[in-house]
N, CA and C atoms as an extended XYZ file, in Angstrom:
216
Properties=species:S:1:pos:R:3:atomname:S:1:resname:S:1:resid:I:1 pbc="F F F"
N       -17.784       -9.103       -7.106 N   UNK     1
C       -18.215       -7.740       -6.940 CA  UNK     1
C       -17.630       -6.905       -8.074 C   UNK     1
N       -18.627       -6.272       -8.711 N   UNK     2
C       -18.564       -5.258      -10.175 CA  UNK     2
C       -18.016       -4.325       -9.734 C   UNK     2
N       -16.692       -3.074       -9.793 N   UNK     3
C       -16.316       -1.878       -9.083 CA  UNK     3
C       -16.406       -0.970       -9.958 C   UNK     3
N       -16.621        0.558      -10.243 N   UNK     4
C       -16.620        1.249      -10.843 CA  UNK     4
C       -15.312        2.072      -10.457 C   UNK     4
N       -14.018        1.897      -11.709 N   UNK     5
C       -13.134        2.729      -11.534 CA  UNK     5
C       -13.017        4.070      -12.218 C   UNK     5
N       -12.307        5.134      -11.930 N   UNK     6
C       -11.823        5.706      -12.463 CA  UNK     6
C       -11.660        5.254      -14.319 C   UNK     6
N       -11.846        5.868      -15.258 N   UNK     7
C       -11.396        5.236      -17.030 CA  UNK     7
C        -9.844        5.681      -16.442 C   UNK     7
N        -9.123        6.529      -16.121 N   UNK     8
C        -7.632        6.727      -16.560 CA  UNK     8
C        -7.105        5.918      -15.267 C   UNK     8
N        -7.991        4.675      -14.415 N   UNK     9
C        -7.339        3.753      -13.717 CA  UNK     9
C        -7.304        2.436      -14.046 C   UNK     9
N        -6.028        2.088      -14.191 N   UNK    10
C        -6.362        0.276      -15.266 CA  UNK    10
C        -6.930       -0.553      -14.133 C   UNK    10
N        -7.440       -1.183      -15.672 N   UNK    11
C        -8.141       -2.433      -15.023 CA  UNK    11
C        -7.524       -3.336      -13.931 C   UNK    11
N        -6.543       -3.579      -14.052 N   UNK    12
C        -5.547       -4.477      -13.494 CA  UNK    12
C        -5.697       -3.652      -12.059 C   UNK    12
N        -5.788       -2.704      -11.435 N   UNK    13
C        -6.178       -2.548       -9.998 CA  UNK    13
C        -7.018       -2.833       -9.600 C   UNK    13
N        -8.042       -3.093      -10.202 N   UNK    14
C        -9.300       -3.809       -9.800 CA  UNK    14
C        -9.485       -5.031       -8.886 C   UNK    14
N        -8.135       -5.969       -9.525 N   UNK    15
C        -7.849       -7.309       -8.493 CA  UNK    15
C        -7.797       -6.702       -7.243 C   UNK    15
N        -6.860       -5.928       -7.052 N   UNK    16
C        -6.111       -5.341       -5.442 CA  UNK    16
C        -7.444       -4.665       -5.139 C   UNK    16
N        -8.095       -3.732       -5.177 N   UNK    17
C        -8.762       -3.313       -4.860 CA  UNK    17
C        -9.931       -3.767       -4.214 C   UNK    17
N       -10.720       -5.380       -5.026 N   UNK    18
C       -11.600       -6.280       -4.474 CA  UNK    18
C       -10.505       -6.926       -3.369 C   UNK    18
N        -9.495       -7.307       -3.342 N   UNK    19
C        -9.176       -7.939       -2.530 CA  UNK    19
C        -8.629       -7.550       -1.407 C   UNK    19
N        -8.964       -5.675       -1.439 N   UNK    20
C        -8.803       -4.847       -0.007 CA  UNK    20
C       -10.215       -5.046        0.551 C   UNK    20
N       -11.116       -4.619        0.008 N   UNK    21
C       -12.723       -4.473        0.176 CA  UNK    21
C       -12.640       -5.968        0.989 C   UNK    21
N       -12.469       -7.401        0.584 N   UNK    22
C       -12.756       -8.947        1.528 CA  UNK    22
C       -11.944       -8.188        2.445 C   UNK    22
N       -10.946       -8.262        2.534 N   UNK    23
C        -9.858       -8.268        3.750 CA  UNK    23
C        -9.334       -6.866        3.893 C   UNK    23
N        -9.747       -5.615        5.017 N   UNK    24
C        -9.246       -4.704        4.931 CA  UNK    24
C        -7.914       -5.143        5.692 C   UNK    24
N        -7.571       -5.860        6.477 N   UNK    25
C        -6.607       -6.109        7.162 CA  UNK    25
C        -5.805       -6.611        6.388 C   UNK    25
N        -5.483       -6.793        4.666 N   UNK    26
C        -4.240       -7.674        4.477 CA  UNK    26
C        -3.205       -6.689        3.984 C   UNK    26
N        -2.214       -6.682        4.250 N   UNK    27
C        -0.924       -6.384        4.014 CA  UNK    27
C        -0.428       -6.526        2.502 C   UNK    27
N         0.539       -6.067        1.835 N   UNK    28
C         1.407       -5.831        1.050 CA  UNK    28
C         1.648       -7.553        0.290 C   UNK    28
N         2.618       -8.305        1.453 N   UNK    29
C         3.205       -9.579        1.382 CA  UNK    29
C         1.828      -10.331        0.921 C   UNK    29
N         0.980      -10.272        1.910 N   UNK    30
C        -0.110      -11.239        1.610 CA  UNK    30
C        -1.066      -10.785        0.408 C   UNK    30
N        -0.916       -9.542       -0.211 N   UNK    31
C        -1.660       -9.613       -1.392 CA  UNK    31
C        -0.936       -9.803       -2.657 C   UNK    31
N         0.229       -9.781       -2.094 N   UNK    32
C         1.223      -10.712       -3.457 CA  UNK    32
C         1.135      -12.159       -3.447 C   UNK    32
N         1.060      -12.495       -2.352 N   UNK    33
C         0.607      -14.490       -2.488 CA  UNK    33
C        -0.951      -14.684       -2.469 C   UNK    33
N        -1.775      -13.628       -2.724 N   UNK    34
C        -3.346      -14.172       -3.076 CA  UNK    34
C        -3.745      -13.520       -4.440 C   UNK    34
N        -2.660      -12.485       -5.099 N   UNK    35
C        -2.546      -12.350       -6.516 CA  UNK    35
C        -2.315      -12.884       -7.391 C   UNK    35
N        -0.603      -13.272       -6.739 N   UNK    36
C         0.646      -14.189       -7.252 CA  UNK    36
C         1.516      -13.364       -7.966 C   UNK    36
N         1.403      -11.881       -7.478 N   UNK    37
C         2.058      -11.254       -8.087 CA  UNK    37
C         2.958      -10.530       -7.226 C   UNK    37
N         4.283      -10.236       -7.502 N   UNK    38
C         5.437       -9.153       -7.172 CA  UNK    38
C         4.999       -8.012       -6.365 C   UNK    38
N         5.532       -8.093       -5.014 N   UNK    39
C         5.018       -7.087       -3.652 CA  UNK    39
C         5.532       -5.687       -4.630 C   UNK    39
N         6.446       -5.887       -5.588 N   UNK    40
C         6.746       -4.642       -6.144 CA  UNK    40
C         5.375       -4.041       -6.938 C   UNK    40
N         5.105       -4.706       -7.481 N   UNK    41
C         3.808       -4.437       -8.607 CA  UNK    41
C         2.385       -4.062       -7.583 C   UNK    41
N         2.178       -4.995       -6.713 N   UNK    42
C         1.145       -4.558       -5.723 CA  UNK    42
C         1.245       -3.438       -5.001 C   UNK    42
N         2.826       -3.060       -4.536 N   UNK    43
C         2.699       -1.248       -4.475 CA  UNK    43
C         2.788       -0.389       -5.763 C   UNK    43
N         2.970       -0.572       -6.499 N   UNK    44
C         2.559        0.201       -8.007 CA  UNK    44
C         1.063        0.453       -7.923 C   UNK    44
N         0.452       -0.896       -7.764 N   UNK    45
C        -0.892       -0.479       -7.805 CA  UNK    45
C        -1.916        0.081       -6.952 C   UNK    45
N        -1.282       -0.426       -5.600 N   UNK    46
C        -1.599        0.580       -4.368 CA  UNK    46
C        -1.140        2.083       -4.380 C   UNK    46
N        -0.574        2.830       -5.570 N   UNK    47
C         0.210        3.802       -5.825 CA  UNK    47
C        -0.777        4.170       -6.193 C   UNK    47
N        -1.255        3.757       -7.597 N   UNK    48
C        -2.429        4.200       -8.252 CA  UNK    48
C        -3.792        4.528       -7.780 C   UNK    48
N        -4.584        3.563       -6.792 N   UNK    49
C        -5.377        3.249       -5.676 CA  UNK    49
C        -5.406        5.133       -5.115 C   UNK    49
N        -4.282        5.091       -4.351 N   UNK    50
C        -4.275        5.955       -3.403 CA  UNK    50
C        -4.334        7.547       -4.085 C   UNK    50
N        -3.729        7.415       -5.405 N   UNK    51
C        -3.463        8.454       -6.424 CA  UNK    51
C        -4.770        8.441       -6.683 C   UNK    51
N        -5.814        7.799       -7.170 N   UNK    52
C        -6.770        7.929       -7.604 CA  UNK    52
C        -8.263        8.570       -5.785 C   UNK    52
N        -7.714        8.554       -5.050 N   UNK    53
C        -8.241        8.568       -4.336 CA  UNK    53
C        -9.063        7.489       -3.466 C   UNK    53
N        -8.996        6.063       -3.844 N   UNK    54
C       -10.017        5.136       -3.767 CA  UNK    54
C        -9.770        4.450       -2.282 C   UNK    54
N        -8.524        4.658       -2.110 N   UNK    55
C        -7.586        4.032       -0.431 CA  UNK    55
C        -6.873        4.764        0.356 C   UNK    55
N        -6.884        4.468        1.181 N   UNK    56
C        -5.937        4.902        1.890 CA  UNK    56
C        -5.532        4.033        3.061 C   UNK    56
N        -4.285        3.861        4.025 N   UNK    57
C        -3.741        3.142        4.763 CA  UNK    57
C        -3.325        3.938        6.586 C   UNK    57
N        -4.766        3.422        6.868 N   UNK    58
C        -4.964        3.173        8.626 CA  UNK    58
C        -3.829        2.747        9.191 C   UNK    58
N        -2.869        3.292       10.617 N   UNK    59
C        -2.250        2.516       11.108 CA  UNK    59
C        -0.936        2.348       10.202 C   UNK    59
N        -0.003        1.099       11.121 N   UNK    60
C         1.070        1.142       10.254 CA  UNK    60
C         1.070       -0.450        9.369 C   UNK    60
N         2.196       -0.553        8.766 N   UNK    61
C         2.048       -1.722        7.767 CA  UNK    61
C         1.445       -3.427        8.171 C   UNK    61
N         1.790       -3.383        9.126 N   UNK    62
C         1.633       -4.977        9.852 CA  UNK    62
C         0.065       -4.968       10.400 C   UNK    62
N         0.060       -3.919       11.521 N   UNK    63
C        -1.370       -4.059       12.241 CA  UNK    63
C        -2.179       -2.743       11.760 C   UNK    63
N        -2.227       -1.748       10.962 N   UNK    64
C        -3.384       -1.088        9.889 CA  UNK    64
C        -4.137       -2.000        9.298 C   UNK    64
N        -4.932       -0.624        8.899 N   UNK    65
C        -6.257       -1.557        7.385 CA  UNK    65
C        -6.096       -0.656        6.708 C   UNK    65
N        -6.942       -0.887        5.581 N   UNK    66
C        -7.080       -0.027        4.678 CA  UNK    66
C        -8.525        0.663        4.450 C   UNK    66
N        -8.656        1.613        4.000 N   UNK    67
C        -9.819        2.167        4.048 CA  UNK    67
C       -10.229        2.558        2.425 C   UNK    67
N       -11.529        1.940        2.292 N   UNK    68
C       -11.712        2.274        0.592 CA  UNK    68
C       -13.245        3.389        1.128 C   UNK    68
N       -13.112        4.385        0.232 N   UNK    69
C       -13.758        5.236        0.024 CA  UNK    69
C       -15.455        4.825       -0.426 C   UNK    69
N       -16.237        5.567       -0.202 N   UNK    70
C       -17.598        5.335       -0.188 CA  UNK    70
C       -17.532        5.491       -2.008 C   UNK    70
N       -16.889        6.143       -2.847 N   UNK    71
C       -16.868        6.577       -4.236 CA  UNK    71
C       -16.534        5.652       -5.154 C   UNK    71
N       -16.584        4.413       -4.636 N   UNK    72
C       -15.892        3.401       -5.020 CA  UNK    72
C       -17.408        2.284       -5.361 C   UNK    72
């Protein structure tokens, strides 16, 4: 799936972002082991996400989803 970001949002959120859209239900932990990247870096980019307007987070960390915007 092709996403249209934001230009002043890097590319590199794009991974996290498709891989909220499959699974609104995954968590933090689990999108660092289907990245392979640092739970630190995946909230950096969920930083950006949410800064940019594109997410936001339903609920609390374990049993929430995430919600991506129709602008997306």
């Amino acid at each position: 799936m092709k996403l249209m970001l934001p230009k002043d949002c890097p590319k590199i959120a794009q991974s996290t972002l498709e891989a909220i859209i499959q699974n609104p239900y995954i968590t933090i932990g689990q999108l660092s082991e289907v990245l392979k990247l640092s739970e630190r870096t995946i909230k950096n980019r969920i930083v950006l996400l949410k800064r940019e307007g594109l997410i936001t987070r339903i609920g609390s960390r374990t049993s929430g989803y995430w919600e991506v915007f129709n602008n997306v």
